[in-house]
N, C-alpha and C positions, 0 to 999 in steps of 0.2 A: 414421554414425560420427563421430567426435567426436577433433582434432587434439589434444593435449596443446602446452598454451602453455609457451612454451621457459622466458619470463621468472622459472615457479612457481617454486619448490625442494621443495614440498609438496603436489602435483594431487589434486581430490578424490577419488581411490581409492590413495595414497600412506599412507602412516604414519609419520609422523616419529619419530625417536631418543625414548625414553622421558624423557630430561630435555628436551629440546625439547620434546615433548610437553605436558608439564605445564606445562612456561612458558608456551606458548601457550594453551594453558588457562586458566591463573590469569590471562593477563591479558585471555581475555574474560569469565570469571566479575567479576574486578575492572569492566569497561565497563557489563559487564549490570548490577552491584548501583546504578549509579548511579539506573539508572529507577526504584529504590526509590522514590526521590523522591515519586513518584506517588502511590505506594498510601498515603505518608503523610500527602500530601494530603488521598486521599482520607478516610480516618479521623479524621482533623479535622471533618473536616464532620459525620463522623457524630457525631464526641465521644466515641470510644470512649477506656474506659479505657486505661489504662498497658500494663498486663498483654493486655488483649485486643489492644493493639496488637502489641506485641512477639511475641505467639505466630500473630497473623495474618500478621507478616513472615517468621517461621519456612516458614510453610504456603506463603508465597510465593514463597518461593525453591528450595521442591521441586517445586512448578506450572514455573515455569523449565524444571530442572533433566527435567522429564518432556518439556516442550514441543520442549525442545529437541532431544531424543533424539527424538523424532519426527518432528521436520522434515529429522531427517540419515540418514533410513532411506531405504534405497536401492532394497528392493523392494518390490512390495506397492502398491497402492492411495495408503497415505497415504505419506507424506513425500516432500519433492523428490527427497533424496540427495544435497543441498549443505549446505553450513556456512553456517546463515541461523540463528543462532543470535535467538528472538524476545526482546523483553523491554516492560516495563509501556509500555504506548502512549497518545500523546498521545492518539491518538484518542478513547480511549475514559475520558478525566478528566470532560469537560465532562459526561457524562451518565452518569457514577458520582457525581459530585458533586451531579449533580440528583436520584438515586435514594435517596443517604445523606440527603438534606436532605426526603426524600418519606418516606422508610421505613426508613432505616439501613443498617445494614451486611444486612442478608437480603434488602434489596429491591435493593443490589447488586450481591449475589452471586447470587442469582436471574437477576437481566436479563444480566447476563457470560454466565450456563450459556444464556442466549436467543441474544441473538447468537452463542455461540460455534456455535449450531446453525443459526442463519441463514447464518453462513459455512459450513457444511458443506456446506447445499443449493446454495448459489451457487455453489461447487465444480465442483457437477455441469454446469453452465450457463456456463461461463468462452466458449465460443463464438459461442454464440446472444442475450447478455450483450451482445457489441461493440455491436451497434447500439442500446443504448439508453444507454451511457455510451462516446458515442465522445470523443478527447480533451478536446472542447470542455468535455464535461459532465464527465466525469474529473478535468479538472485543477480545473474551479471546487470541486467538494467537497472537493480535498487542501485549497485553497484556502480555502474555509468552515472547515474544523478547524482550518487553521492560526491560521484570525481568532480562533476560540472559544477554542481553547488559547493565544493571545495576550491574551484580556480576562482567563482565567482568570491569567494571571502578571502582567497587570499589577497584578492586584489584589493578588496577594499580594507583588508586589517592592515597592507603593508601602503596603500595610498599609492599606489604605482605612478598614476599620471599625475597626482597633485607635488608627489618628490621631484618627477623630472622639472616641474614647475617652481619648484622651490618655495608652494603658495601657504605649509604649512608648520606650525610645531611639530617636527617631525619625532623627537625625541617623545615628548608629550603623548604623538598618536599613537606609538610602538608601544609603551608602557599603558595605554589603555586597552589596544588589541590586546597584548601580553595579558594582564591582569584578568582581563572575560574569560578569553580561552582555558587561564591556569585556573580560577573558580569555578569554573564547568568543570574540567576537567579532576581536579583536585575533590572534588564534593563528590560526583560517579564512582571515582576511585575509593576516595576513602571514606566518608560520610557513611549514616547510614539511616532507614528509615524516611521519614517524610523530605529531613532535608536533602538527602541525595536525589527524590524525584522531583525536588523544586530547584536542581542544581542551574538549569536555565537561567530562572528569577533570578536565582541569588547571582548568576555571572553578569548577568541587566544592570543590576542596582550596583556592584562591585566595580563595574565597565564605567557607569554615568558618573558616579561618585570621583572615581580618578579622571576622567575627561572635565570635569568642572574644577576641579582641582589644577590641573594643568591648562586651563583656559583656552577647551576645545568647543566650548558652546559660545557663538557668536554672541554679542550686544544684539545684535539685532533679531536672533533667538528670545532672546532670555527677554526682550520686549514686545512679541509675536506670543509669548506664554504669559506675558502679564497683562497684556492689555486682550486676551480670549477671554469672552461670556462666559460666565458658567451655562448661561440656556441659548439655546438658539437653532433654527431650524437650518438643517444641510439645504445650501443651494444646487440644485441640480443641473443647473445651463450647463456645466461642464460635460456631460452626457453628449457620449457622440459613437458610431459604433464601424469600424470598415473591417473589410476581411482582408488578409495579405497573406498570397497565397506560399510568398517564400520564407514564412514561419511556418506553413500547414505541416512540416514533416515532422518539428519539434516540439508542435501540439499536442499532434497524434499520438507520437512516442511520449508525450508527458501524460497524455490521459488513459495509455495500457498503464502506465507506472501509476498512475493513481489509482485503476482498478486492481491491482494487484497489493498497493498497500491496504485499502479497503478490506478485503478481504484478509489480510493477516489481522487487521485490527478487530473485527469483526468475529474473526474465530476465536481471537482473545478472550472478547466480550463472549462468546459463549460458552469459553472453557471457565472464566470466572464465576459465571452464574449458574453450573452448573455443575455438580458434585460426582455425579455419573457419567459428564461427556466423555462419549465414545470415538463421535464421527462430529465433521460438519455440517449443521443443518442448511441445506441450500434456501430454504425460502429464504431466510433473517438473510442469508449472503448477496441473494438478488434482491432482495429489498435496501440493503444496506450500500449494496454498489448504485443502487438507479437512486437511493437519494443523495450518495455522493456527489452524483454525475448532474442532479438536479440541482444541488446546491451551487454546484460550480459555477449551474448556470445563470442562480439566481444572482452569483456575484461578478458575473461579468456584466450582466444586465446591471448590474449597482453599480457599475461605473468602480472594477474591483478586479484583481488579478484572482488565479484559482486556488478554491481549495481544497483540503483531504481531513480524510481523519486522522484523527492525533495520535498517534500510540505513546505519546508520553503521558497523557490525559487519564488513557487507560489506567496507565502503572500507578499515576496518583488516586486513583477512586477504588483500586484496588487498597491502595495504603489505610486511604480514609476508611476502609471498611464498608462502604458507603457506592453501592453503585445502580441506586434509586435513578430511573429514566425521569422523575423530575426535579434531579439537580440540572438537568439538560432544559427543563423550561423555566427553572429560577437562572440560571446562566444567561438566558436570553434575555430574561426579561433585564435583568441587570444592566446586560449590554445596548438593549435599545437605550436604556436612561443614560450609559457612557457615550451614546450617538449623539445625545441630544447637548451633549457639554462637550463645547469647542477646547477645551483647554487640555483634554486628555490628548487629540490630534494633536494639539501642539506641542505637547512634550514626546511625542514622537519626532514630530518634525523637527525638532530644536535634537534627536539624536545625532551621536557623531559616525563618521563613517567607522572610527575604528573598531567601537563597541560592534556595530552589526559586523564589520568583518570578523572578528572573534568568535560571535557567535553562528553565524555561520559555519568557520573552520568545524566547532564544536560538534556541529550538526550534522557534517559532513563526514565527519573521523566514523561517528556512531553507524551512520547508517552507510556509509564503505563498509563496517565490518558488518554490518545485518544480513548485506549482502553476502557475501562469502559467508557467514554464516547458512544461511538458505541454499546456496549452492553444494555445500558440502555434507546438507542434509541428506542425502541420495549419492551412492556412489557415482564417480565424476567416470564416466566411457570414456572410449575415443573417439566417439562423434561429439560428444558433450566438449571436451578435451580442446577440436577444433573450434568448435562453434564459440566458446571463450576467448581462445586463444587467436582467433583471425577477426571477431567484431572487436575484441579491444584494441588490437593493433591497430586497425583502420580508424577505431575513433578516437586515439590519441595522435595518429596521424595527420588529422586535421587541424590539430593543431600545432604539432610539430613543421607538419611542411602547410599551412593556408596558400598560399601562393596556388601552387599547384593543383590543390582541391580547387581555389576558385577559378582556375581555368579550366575546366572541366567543363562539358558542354552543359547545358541549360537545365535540361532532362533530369542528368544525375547529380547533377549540384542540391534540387532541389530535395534530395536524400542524404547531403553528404555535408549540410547545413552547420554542422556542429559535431559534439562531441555524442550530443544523445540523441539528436536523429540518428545519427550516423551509425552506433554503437546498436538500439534497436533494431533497425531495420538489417543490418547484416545480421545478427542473431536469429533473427525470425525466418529470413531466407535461407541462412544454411541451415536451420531447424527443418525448414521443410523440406529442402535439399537433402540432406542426413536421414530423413525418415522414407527415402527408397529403399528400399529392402529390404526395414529393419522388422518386419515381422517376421518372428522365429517361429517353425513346427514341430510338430513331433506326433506321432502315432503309433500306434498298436492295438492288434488284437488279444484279447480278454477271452477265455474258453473259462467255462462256468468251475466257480469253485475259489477258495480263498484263496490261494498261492497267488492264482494270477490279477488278484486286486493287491498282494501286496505288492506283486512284480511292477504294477501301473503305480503306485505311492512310489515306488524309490526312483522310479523314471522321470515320475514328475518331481519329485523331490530335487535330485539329481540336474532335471534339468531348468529348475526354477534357480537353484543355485547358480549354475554354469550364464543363465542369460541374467543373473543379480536383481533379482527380484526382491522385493522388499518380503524379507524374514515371516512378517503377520500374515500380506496377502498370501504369502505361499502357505502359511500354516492354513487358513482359510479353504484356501483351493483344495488342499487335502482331506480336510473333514468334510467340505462338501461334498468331492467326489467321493468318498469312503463313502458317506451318507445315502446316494444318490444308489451306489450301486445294492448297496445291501435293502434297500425301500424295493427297487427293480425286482430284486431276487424275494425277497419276501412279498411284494405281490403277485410273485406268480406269474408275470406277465415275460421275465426276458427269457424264452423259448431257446435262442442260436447265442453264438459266439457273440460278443460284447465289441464292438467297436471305438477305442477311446483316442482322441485327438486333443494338444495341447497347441495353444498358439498365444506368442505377446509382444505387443508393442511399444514398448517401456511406458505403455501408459493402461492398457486395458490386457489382464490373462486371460482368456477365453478354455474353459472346458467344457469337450461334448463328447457327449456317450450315444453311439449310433448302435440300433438295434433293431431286430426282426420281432414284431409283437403291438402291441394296441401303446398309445399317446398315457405318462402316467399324468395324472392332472393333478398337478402340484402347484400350492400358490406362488408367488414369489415370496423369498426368504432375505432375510437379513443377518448374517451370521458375522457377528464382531467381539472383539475383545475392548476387552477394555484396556521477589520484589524486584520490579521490571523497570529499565530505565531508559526514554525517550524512545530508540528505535528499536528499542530491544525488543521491544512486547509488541511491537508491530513485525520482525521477522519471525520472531517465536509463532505467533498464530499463522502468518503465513505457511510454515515450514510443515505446521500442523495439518492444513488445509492441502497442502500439493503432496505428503506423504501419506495422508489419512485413506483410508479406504473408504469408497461409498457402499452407500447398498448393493449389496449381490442383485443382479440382475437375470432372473431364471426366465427359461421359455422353453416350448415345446413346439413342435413341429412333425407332422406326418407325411409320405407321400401315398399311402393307404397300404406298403408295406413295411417299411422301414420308417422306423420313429426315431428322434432326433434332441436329446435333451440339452440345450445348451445353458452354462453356468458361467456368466461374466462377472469378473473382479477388477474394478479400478483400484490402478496402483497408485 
């Protein structure tokens, strides 16, 4: 059962006043439209037309608008049942921008509807998952995107190709990157309250305002936004879909990175909404990842790059007090009516490169540190140590030396694609590489009587320590085993000498108490203890989710003389 936090005014099964309602609404449809950004990034790249673009942003804000209603569904398989309202993610720029520059907009919209199926399946596997992206590995990939969506803004806050070109106001585009970056930046810092978590917005309007001022918005902008409908239906010819298999690596590794912010944003939403969160509840988690992973696909299917959920989102519904699951269907509904008025696309499209470069940087700085935040939630080993320290090298490599990554033969190019292929996939292989041998033992015999149940607490203690186990689980492991033996001894059943075995794999400690005597029939147990800005409150819950402890997992076992109690604790 789940405490209702006092601080809300709006808990998520609450409904606020119908004008309240809508405010809050409109003003996370307003937060979401900002990720626009993105998608028009990415069509740049592709060079699509005017028109094609403007009707793609239409499409794009009813993918939204769908996405989001599914993430706020309460029963049922998919959705958490929290206000995680998703929107266009960094994640997934760096390799829509390599799919548009491979095949266009179909070979983006293809690999979106990929991923968004590769997070579906990952969905199903959110447990057995921990151990091959435990913090260390988690936080380097938030970490890799962050880098990539940082070269991607640099390049466009500094105009790199359009300077060697000489085709722009150069002066002009520097002081409007400048100015985004320092009102982001300068509002997180120092602001505080509502306006530091709408530090985004206010670097948008800050960014636009000195780009028009310095006459970065084309004439033929500025008559593309005055001559748009306010009504009009998206044309969909644009709609086209191919698969390209030499983006599939930077897919893959964008949609582990989406399931893994999911779940940071998710445990958020449940430590918000809940006054006594202990643990993470896995259904809302697999719910909340398959409707990610479902949304994503709805937006590739829209003729739409991918998306995630928002942890900046969070931090503002936390502010407003307010984190009612139907400000997530008044957001939608908003947003379908901003699909249906061409002139919102066009003031996207009429954006400058330098603002989105800006905010990008912005995006990018926060969630590089989210990163290493999450990694340094868990003491750092030295298998951890390597597996950092040899996938970043190799994925700034790529781009230090490309030459020679792309002569590389066929096979392993198609892993060595970029910065966050490249950076995943060696993290994940030397993870599994690293985890030979890393299961530690220990044992001893127990002769009846209290001495030698303290002798077995300080071994285990001792050796919970020595392998850095997280401080709780090991307190845990202690009182259960303490528990465990003294139920043994007070039913009368443990007859001989006590048999106790400890074993861990920086991801599960396992204790078992092997004994001469009948099966004790125990249920299973559950023994636990008990103002966020854009990436922040999406690493915080993750960091939560990969340190938290699950339910104790007990089991019994006989071979009709010796009985077998085993006590498992995810670390």
């Amino acid at each position: 059962m789940t405490r209702r936090p006092e601080e809300l005014d709006y808990a998520v099964d609450e409904t606020p006043p119908p004008l309240k309602l809508l405010a809050l609404g409109l003003q996370h449809a307003v937060l979401v439209s900002v990720y626009l950004v993105l998608v028009v990034v990415v069509v740049r790249a592709a060079k699509a037309p005017e028109a094609v673009v403007l009707s793609m942003l239409s499409f794009a804000m009813l993918a939204l608008a769908a996405a989001a209603v599914l993430q706020a569904l309460p029963r049922g398989p998919v959705g958490s049942g929290y206000l995680a309202v998703p929107v266009y993610s960094a994640i997934y720029l760096g390799p829509s921008v390599l799919a548009a520059e491979a095949g266009g907009l179909p070979a983006v919209f293809g690999m979106t509807i990929f991923a968004g199926a590769v997070e579906v399946v990952l969905s199903r596997f959110l447990r057995p998952l921990r151990g091959l992206f435990p913090p260390a590995v988690s936080g380097f990939i938030v970490c890799i995107v962050g880098i990539e969506l940082g070269l991607v803004g640099v390049s466009q806050a500094l105009a790199v190709e359009a300077y060697e070109a000489g085709a722009l106001n150069y002066a002009a585009h520097l002081a409007a990157a400048a100015v985004t970056l320092c009102v982001g930046i300068g509002l997180s810092v120092w602001a505080t309250g509502f306006l530091r978590l709408v530090c985004s917005l206010a670097a948008l309007v800050a960014g636009v305002a000195v780009a028009v001022a310095g006459g970065l918005v084309s004439p033929q902008h500025w008559a593309a936004l005055a001559g748009s409908p306010w009504l009009a239906l998206p044309d969909p010819g644009f709609l086209a879909y191919s698969f390209e298999p030499a983006v599939l690596p930077a897919f893959l590794a964008a949609a582990i990175a989406a399931t893994l912010r999911t779940i940071g944003v998710v445990t958020t939403c449940q430590k918000l909404n809940d006054s006594d969160w202990k643990r993470p509840d896995m259904r809302t988690l697999k719910g909340g990842a398959l409707a990610d992973g479902l949304g994503c696909m709805v937006a590739g299917l829209a003729g739409a790059p991918g998306l995630n959920a928002a942890p900046s989102l969070v931090g503002v519904s936390s502010a407003a007090r307010a984190t009612s699951r139907s400000i997530a269907y008044a957001c939608a509904a908003i947003l379908v009516v901003a699909a249906l008025t061409p002139k919102v696309g066009a003031f996207f499209l009429a954006l400058p490169l330098s603002v989105a470069g800006g905010l990008l940087v912005f995006s990018a700085s926060l969630m590089i540190a989210g990163g290493i935040g999450i990694m340094v939630s868990r003491t750092i080993d030295i298998r951890a140590t390597f597996v950092i320290g040899l996938s970043l090298l190799l994925a700034l490599g790529t781009k230090v030396y490309p030459t020679y990554f792309a002569d590389l033969p066929q096979a392993v190019h198609t892993f060595t694609g970029g910065v966050l292929a490249t950076g995943v996939f060696a993290s994940v292989l030397l993870t599994l590489l690293f985890r030979i041998g890393i299961r530690r033992r220990a044992s001893l015999r127990l002769a009846d009587g209290s001495a030698s149940l303290e002798e077995f607490l300080r071994i285990l203690g001792e050796r919970g320590r020595a392998w850095k186990i997280a401080p709780d689980v090991l307190s845990r492991a202690t009182e259960s085993a303490a528990e465990a033996v003294r139920e043994l001894r007070a039913a009368g059943i443990l007859e001989q000498t006590l048999a106790a075995s400890i074993s861990y794999d920086d991801v599960d400690l396992t204790v078992e108490l092997a004994y001469e005597g009948s099966v004790l029939r125990t249920p299973e147990r559950h023994l636990r203890r008990r103002n966020l800005v854009e990436e922040e409150s999406f690493a915080y819950g993750l960091a939560n989710f990969l340190t938290a402890v699950h339910p104790d997992r007990v089991s019994t076992r006989s071979d009709g003389r010796t009985a077998i109690l085993r006590m498992d604790f995810s670390a």
